[in-house]
C-alpha positions as CSV (number, residue, x, y, z in Angstrom):
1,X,-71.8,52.1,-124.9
2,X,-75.3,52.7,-124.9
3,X,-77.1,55.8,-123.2
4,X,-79.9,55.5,-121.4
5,X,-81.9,58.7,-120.6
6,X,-84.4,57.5,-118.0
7,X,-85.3,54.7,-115.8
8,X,-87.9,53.7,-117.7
9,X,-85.1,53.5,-121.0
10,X,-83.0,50.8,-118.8
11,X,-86.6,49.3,-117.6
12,X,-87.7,48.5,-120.8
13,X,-84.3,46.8,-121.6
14,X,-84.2,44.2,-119.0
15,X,-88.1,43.6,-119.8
16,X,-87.0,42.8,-123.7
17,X,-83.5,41.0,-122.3
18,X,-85.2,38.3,-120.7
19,X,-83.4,35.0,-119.9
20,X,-84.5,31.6,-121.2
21,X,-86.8,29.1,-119.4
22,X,-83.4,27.0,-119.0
23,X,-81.5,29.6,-116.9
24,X,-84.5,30.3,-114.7
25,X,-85.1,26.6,-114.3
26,X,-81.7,25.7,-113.0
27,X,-81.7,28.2,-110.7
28,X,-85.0,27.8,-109.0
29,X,-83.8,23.8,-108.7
30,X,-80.5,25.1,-107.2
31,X,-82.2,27.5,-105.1
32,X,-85.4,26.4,-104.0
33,X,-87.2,23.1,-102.9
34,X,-90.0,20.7,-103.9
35,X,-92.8,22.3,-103.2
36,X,-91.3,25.2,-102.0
37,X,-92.4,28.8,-103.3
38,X,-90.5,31.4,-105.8
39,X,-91.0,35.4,-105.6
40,X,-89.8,36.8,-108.4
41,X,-90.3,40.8,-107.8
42,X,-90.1,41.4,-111.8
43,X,-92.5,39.7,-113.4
44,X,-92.0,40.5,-116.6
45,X,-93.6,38.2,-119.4
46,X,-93.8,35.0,-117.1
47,X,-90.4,33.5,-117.9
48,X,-89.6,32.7,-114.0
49,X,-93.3,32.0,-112.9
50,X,-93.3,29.7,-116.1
51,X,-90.0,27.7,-114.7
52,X,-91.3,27.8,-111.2
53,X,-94.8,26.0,-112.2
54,X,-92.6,23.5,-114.4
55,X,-90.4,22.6,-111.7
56,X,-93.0,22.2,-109.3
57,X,-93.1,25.1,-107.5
58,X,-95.6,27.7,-106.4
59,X,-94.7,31.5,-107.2
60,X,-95.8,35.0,-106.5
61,X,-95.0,37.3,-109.4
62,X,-94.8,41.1,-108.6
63,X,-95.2,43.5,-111.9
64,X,-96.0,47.0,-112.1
65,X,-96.6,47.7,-115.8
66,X,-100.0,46.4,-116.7
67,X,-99.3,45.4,-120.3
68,X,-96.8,42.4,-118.7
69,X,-99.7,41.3,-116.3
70,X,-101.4,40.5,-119.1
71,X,-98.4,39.6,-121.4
72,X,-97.1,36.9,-118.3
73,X,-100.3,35.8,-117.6
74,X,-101.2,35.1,-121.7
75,X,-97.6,33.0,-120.9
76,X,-98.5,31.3,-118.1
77,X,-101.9,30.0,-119.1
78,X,-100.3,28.7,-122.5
79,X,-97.5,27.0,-120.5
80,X,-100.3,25.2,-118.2
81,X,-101.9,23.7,-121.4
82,X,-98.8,21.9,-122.5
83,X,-98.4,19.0,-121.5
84,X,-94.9,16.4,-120.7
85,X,-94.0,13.6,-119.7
86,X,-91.5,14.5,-117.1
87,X,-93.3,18.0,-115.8
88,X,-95.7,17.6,-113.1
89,X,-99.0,19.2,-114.2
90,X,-99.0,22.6,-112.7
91,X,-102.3,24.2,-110.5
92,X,-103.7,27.2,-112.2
93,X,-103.1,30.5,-110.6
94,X,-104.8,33.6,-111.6
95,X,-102.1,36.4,-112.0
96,X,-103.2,40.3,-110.6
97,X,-101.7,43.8,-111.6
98,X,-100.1,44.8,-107.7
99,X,-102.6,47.7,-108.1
100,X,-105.1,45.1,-107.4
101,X,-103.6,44.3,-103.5
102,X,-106.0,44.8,-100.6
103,X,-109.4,44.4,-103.3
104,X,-111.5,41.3,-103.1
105,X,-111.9,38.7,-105.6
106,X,-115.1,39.7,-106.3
107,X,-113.7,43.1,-107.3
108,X,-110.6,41.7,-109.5
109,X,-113.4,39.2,-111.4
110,X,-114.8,42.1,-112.8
């Protein structure tokens, strides 16, 4: 069995253990609406906000670490590029560090 020795051990596990774009999509059809909105408190590299935007819905993303602001928001903007068929074309959405709450947009431009 494997030891962790700190939070941030087991935190960095579930970051690199993330699910597939299937698995979040099913669940936010099962478990959300048309239209409706996703909050997905672990951010990660994008995988959920990704599903959410693909299956039509709006999401708010909450990360902590930097690095996987940038990492999920790298994802998202690829994902908004591609194109299909079948996926409604998603809004773009700007994705901030949670450091950045209560600072204008002015501020988080620059």
């Amino acid at each position: 069995m494997t030891q962790f020795k700190n939070l941030t051990d087991l935190m960095t596990l579930s970051i690199i253990a993330k699910f597939s774009d299937e698995l979040a999509r099913r669940v936010i059809k099962l478990y959300s609406g048309r239209d409706g909105i996703v909050l997905y408190p672990f951010l990660g590299s994008g995988t959920t906000a990704v599903a959410a935007l693909r299956e039509g819905r709006r999401y708010i993303g909450i990360e902590k670490e930097e690095r996987y602001v940038l990492l999920a928001r790298n994802n998202i903007k690829k994902a908004q590029m591609q194109t299909s068929l079948f996926d409604e074309t998603p809004q773009v959405r700007t994705v901030y560090p949670c450091s950045a709450i209560g600072q204008s947009a002015a501020e988080l431009q620059n």
